[in-house]
TIVO-2410 file (N, C-alpha, C; in nm, 3 decimals):
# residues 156
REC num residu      c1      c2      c3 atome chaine
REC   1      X   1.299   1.782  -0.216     N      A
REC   1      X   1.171   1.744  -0.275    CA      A
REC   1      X   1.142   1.598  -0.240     C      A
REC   2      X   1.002   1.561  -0.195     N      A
REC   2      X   0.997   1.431  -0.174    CA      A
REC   2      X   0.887   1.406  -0.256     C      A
REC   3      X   0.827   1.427  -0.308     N      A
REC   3      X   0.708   1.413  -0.395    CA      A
REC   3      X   0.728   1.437  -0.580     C      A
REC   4      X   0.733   1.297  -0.618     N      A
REC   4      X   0.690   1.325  -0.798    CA      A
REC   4      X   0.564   1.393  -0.795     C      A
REC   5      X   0.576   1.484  -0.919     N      A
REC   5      X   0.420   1.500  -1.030    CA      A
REC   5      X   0.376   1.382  -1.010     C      A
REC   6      X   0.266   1.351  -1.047     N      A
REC   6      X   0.194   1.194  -1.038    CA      A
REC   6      X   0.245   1.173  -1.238     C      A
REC   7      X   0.257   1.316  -1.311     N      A
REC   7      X   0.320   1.305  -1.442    CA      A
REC   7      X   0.416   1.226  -1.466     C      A
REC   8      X   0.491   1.278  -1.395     N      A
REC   8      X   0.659   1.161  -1.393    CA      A
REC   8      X   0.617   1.035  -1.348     C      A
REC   9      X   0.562   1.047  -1.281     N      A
REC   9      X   0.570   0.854  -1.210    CA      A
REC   9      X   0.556   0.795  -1.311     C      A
REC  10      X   0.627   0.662  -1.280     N      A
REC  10      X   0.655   0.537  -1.352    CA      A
REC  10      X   0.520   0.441  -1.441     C      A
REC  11      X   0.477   0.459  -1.308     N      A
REC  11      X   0.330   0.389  -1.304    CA      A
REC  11      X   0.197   0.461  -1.262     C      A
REC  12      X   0.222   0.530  -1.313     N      A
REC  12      X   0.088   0.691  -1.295    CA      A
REC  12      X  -0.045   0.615  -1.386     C      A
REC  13      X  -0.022   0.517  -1.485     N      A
REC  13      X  -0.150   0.459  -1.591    CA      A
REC  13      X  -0.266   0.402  -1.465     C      A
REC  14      X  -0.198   0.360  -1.350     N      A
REC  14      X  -0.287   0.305  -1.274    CA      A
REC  14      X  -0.373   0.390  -1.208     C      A
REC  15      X  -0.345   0.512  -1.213     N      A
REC  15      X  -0.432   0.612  -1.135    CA      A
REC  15      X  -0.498   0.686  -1.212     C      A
REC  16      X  -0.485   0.675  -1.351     N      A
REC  16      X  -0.527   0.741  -1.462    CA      A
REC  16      X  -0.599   0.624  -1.547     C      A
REC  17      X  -0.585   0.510  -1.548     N      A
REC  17      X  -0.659   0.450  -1.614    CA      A
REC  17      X  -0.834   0.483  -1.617     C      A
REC  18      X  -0.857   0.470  -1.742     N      A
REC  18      X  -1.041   0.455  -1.808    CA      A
REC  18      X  -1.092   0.427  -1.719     C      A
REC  19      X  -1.083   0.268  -1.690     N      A
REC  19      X  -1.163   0.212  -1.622    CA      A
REC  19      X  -1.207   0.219  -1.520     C      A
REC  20      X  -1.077   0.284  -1.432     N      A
REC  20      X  -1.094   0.316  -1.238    CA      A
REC  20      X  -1.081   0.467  -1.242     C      A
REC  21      X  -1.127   0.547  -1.267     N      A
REC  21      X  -1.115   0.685  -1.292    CA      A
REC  21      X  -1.132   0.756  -1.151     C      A
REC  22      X  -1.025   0.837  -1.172     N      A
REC  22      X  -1.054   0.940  -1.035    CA      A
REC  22      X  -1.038   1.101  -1.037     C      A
REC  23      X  -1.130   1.106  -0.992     N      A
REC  23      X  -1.145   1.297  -1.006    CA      A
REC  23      X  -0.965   1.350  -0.930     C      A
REC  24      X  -0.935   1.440  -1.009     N      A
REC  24      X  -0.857   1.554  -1.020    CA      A
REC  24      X  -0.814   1.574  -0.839     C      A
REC  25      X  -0.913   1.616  -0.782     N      A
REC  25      X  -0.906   1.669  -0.671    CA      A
REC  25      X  -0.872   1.556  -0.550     C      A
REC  26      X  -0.912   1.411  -0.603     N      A
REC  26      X  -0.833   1.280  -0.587    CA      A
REC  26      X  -0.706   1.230  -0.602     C      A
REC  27      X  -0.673   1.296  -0.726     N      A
REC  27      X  -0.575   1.250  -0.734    CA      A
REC  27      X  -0.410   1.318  -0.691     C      A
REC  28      X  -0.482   1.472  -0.640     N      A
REC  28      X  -0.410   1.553  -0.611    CA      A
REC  28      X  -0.310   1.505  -0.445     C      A
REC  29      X  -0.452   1.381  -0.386     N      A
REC  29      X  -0.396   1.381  -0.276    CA      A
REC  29      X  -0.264   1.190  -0.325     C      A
REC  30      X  -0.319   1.162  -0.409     N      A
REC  30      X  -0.221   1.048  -0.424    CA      A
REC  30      X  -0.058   1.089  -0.486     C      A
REC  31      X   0.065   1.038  -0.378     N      A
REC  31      X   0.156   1.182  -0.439    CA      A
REC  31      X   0.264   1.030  -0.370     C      A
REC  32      X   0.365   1.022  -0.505     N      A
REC  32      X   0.456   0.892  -0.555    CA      A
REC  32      X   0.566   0.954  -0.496     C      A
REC  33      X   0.669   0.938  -0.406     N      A
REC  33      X   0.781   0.983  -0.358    CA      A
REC  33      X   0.858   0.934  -0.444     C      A
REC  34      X   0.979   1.064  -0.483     N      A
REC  34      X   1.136   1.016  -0.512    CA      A
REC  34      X   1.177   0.915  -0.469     C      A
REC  35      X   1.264   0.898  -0.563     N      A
REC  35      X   1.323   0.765  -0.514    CA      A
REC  35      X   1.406   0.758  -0.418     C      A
REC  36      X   1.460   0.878  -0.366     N      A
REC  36      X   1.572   0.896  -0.227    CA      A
REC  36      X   1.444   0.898  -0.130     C      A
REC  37      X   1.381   0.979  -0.140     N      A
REC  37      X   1.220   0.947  -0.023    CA      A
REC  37      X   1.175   0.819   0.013     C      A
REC  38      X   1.171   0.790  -0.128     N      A
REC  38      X   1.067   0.613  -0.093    CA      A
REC  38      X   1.141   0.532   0.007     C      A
REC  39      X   1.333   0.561  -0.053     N      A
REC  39      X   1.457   0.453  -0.027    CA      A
REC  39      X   1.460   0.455   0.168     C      A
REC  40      X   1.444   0.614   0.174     N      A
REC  40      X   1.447   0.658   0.292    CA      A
REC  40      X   1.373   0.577   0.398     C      A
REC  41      X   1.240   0.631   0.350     N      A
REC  41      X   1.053   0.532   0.378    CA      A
REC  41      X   1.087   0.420   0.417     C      A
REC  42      X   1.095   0.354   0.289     N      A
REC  42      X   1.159   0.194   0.311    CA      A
REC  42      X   1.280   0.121   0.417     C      A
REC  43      X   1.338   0.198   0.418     N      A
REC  43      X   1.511   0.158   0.517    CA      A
REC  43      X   1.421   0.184   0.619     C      A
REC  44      X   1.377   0.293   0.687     N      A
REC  44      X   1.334   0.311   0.840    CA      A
REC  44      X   1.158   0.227   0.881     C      A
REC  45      X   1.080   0.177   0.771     N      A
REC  45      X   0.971   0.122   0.829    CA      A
REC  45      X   1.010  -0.010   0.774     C      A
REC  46      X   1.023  -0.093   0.636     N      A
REC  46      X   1.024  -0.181   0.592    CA      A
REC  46      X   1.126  -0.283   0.627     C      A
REC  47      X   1.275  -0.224   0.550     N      A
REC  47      X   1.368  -0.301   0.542    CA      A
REC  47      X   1.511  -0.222   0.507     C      A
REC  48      X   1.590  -0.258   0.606     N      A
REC  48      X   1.726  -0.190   0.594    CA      A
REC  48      X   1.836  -0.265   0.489     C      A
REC  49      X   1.803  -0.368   0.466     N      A
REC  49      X   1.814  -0.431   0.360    CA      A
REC  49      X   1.784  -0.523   0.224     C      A
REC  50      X   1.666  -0.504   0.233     N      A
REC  50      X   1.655  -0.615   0.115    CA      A
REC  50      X   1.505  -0.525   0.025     C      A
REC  51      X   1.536  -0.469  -0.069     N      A
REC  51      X   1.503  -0.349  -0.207    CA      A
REC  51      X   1.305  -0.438  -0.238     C      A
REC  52      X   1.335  -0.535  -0.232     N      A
REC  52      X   1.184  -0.570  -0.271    CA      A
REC  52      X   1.137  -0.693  -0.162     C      A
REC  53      X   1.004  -0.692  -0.169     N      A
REC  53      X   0.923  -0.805  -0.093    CA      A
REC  53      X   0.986  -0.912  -0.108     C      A
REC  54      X   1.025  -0.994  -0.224     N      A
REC  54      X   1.093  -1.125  -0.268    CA      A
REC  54      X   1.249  -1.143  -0.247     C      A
REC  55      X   1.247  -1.019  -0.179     N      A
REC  55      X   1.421  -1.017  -0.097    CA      A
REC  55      X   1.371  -1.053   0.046     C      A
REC  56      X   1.311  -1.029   0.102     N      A
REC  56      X   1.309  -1.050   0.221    CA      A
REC  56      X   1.384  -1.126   0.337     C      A
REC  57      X   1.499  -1.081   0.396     N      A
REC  57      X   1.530  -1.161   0.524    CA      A
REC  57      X   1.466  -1.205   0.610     C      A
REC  58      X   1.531  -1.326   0.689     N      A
REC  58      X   1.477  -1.362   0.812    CA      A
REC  58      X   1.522  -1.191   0.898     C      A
REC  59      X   1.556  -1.103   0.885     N      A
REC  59      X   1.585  -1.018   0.995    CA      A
REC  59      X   1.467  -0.881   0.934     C      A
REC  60      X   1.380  -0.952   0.893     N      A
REC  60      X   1.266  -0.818   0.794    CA      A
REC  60      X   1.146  -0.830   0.919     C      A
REC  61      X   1.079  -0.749   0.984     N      A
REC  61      X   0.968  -0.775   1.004    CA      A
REC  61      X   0.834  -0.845   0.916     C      A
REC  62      X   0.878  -0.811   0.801     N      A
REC  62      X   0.738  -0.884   0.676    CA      A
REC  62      X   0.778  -1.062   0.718     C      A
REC  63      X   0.892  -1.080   0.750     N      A
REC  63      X   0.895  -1.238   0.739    CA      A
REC  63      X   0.845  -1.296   0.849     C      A
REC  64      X   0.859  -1.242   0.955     N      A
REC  64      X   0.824  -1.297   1.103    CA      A
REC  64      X   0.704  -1.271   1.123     C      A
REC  65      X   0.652  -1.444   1.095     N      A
REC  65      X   0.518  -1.525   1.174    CA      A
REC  65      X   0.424  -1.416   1.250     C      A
REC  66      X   0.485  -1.379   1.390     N      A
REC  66      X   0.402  -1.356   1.453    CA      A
REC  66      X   0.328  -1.204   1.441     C      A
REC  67      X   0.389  -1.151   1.332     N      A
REC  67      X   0.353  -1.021   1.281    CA      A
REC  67      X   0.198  -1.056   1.243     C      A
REC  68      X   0.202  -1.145   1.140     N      A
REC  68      X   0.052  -1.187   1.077    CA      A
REC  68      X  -0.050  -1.276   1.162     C      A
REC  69      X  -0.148  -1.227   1.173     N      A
REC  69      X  -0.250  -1.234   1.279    CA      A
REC  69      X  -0.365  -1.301   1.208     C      A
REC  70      X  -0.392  -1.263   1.020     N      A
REC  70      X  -0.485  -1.299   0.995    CA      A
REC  70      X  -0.510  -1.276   0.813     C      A
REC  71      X  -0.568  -1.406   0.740     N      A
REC  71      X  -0.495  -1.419   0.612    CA      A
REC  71      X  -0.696  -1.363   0.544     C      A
REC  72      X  -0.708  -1.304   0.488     N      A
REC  72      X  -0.835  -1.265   0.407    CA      A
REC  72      X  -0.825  -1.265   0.267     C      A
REC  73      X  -0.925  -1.251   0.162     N      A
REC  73      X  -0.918  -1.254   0.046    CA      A
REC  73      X  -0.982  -1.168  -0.024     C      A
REC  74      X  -0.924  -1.076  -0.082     N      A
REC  74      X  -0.944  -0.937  -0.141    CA      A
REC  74      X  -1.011  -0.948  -0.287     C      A
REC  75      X  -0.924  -1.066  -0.334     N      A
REC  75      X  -0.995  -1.103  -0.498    CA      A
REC  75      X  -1.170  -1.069  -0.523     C      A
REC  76      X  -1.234  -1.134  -0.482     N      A
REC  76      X  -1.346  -1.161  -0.467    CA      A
REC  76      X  -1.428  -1.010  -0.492     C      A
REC  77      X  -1.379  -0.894  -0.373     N      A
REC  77      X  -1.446  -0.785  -0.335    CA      A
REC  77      X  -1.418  -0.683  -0.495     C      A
REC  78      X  -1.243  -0.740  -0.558     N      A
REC  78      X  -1.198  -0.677  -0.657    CA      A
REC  78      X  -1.335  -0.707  -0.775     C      A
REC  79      X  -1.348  -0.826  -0.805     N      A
REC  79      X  -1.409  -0.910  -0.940    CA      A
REC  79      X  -1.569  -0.833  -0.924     C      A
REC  80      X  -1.624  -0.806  -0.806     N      A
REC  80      X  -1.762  -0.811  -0.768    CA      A
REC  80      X  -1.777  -0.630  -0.737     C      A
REC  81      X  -1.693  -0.577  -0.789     N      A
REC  81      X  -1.707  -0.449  -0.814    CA      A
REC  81      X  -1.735  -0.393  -0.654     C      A
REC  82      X  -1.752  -0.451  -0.523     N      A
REC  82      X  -1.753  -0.393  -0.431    CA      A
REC  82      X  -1.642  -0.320  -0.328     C      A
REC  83      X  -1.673  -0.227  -0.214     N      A
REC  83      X  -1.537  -0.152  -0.165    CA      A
REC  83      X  -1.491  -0.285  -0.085     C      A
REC  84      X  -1.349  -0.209  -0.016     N      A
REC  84      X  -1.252  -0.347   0.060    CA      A
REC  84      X  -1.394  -0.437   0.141     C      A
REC  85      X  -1.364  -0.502   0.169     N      A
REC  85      X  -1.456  -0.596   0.283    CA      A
REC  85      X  -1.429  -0.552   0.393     C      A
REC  86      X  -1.503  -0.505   0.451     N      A
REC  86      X  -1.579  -0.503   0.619    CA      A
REC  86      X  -1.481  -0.566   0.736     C      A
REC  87      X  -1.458  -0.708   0.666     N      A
REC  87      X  -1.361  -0.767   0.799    CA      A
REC  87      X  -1.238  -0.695   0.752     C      A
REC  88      X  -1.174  -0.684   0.646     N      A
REC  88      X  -1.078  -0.602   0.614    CA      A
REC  88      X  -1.038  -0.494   0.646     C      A
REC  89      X  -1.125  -0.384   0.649     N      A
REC  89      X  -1.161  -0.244   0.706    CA      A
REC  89      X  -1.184  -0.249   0.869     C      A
REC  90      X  -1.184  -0.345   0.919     N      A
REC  90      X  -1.235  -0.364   1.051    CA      A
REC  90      X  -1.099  -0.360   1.158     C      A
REC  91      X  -0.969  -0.404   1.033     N      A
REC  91      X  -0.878  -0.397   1.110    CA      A
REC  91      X  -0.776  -0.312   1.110     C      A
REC  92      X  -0.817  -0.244   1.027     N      A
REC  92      X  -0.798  -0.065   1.018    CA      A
REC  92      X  -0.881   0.085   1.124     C      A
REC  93      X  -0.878   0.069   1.236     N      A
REC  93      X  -0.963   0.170   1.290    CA      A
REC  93      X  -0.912   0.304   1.272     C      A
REC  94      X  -0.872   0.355   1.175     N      A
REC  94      X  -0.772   0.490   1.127    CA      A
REC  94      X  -0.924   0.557   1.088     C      A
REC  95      X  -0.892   0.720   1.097     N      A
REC  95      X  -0.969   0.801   1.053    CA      A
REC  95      X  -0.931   0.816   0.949     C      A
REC  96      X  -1.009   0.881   0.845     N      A
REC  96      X  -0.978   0.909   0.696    CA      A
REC  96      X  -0.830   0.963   0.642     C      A
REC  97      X  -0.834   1.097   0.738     N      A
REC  97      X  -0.711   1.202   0.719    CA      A
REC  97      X  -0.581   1.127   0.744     C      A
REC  98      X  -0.581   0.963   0.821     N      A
REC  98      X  -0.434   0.963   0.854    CA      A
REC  98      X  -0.359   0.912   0.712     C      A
REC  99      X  -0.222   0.952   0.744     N      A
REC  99      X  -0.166   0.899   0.615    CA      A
REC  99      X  -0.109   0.807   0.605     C      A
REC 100      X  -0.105   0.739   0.454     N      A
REC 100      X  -0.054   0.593   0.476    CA      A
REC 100      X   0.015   0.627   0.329     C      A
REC 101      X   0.079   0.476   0.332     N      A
REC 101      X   0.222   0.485   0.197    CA      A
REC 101      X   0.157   0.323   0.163     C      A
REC 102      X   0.174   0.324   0.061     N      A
REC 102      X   0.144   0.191  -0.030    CA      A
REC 102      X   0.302   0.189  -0.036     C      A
REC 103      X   0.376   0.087  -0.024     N      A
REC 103      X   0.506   0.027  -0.007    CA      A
REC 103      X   0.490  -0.087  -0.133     C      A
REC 104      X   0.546  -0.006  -0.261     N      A
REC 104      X   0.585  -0.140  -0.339    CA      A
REC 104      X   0.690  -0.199  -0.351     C      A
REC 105      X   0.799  -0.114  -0.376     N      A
REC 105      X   0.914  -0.188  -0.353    CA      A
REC 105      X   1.015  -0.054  -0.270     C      A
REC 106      X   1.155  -0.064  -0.274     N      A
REC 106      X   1.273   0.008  -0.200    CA      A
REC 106      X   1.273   0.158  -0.222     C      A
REC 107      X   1.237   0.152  -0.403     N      A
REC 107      X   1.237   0.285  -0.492    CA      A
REC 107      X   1.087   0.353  -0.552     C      A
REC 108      X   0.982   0.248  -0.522     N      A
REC 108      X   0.840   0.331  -0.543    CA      A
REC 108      X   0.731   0.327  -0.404     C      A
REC 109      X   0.754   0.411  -0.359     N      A
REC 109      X   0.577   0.434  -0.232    CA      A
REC 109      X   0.506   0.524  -0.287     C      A
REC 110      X   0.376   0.503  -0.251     N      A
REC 110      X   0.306   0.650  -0.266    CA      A
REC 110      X   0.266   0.668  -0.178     C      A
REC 111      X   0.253   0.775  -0.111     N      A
REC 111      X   0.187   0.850   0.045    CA      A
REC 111      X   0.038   0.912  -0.035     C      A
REC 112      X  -0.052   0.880   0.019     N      A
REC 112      X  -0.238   0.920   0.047    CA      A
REC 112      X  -0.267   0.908   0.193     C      A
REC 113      X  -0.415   0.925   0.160     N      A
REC 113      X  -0.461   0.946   0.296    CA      A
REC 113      X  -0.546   0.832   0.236     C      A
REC 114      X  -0.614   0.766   0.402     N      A
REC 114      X  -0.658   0.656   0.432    CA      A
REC 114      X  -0.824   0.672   0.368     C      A
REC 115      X  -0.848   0.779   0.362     N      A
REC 115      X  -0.982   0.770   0.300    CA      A
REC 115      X  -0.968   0.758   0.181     C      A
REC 116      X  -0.821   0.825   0.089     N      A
REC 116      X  -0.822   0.834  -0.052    CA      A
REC 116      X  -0.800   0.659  -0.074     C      A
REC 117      X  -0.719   0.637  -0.008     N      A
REC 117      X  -0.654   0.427  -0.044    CA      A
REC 117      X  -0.812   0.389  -0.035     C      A
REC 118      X  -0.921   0.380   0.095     N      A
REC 118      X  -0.990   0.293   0.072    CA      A
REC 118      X  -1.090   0.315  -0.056     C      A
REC 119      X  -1.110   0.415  -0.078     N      A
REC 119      X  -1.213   0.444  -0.161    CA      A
REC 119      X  -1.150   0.400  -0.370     C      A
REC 120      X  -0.998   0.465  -0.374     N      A
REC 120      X  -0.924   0.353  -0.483    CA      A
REC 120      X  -0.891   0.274  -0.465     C      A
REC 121      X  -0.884   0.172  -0.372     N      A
REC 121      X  -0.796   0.039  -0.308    CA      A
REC 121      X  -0.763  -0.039  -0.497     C      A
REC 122      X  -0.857  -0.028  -0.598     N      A
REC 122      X  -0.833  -0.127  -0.679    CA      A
REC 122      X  -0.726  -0.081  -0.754     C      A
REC 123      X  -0.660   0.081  -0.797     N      A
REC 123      X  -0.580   0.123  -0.854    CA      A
REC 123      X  -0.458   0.128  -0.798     C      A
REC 124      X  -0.465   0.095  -0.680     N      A
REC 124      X  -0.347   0.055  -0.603    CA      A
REC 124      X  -0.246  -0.050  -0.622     C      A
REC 125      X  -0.363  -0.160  -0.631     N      A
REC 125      X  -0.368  -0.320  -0.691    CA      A
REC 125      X  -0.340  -0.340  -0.778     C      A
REC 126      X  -0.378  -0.266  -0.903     N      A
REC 126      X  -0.316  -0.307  -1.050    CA      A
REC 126      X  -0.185  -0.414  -1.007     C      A
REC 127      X  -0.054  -0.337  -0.947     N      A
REC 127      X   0.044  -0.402  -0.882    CA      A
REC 127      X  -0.005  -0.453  -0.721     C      A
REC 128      X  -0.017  -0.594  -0.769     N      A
REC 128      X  -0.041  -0.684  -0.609    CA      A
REC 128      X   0.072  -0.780  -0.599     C      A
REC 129      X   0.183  -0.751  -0.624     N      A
REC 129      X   0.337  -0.820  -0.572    CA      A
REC 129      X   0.352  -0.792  -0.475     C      A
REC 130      X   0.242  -0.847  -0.325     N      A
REC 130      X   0.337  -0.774  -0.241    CA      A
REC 130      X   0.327  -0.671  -0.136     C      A
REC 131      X   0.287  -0.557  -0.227     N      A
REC 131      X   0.272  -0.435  -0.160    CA      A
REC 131      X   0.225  -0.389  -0.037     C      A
REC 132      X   0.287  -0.350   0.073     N      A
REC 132      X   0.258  -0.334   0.225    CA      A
REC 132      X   0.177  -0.203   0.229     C      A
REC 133      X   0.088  -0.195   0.293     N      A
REC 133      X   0.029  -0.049   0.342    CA      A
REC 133      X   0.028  -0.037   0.512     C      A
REC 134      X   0.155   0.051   0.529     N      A
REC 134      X   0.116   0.102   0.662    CA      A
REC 134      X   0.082   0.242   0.626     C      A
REC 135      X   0.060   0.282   0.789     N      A
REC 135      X  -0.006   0.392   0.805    CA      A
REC 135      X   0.109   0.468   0.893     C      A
REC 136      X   0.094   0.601   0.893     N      A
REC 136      X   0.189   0.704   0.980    CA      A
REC 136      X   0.174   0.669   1.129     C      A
REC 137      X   0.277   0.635   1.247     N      A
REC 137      X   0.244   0.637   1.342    CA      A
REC 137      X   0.135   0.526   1.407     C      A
REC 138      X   0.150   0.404   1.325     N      A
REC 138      X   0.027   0.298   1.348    CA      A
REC 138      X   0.061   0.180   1.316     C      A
REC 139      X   0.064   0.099   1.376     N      A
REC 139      X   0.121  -0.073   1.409    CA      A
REC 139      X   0.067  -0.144   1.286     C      A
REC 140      X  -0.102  -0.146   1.235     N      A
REC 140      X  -0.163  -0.204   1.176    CA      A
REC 140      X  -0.107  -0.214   1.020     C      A
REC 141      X  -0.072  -0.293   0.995     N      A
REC 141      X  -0.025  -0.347   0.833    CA      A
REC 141      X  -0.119  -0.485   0.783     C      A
REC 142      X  -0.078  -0.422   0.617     N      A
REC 142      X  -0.088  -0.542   0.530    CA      A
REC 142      X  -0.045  -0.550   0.444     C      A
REC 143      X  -0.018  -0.670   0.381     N      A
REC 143      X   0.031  -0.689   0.225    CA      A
REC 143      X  -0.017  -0.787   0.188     C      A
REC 144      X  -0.013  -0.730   0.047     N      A
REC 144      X  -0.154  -0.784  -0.060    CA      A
REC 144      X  -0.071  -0.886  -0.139     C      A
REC 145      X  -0.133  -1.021  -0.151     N      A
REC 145      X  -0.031  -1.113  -0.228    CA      A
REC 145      X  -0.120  -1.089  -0.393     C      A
REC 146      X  -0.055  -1.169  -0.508     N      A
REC 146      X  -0.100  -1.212  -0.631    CA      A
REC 146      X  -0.193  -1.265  -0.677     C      A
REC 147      X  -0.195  -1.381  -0.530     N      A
REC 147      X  -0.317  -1.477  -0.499    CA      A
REC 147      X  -0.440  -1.417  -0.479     C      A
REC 148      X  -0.452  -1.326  -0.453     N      A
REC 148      X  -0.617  -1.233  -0.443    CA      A
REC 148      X  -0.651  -1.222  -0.299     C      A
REC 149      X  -0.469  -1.292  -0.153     N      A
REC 149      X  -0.534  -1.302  -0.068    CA      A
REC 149      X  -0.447  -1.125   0.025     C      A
REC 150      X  -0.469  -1.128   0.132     N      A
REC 150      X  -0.406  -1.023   0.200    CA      A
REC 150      X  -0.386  -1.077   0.337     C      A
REC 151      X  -0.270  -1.062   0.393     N      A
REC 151      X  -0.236  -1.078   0.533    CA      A
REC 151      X  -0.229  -0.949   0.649     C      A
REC 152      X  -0.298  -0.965   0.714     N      A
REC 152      X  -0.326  -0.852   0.833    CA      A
REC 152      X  -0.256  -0.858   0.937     C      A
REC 153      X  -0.178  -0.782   1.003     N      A
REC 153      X  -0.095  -0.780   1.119    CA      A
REC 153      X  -0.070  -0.631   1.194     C      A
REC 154      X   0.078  -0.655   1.316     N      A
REC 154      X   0.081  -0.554   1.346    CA      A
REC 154      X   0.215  -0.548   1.381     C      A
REC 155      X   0.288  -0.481   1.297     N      A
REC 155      X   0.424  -0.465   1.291    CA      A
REC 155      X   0.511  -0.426   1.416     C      A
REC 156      X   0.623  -0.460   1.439     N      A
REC 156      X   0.741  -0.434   1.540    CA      A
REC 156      X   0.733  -0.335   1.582     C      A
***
């Protein structure tokens, strides 16, 4: 099994919260991997050693410079009730269907599809420690800092 209920998850309030509400048939596609899945996820795209973002080695791709291409600020689009920003989305040329994993830490990802992330991007965020989103089969990354900003690149 690689997929929690979105029931069990840890942090399921974020996808269920009042405020950012998402239809049923939405949420069916947002799906939280086990923790042997995520661990898995994580060791072969992220990091073979170090469990969270604030571990990070010099031997991590997240640490090395030349990965990050370009620093934007997400806050703004969050506060002003609008979708990601344009230059943001611009450096994503993925079709809807591909799939991507929100990477929070060693033991939580969730796998969606790229149309479901952009269209909740803010319930994602609740947790912004950090969190990397790649995509299946696709160079283009980011991770979202605390600061409200996001760094854009294109991984190893």
């Amino acid at each position: 099994m690689n997929y929690l209920p979105l029931s069990e998850y840890k942090r399921k309030w974020i996808f269920t919260h009042q405020s950012l509400p998402i239809p049923e048939q939405d949420l069916a596609e947002i799906k939280p991997m086990t923790e042997m899945r995520a661990s898995q996820l994580w060791q072969e795209f992220i990091s073979k050693d170090s469990p969270t973002p604030d571990h990070f080695g010099k031997q991590d791709w997240p640490t090395h410079q030349n990965v990050w291409t370009q620093r934007l600020v997400w806050q703004q689009a969050w506060d002003n009730d609008d979708n990601l920003p344009e230059e943001f989305l611009s450096n994503f040329p993925w079709e809807d269907n591909i799939t991507v994993y929100f990477c929070y830490d060693k033991h939580n990802i969730v796998e969606t599809q790229w149309g479901v992330f952009k269209q909740y991007w803010k319930n994602f965020l609740f947790y912004d420690d950090k969190p990397i989103l790649i995509g299946r089969r696709r160079k283009e990354v980011a991770m979202f800092e605390q600061s409200g900003e996001v760094v854009i690149g294109k991984r190893d």
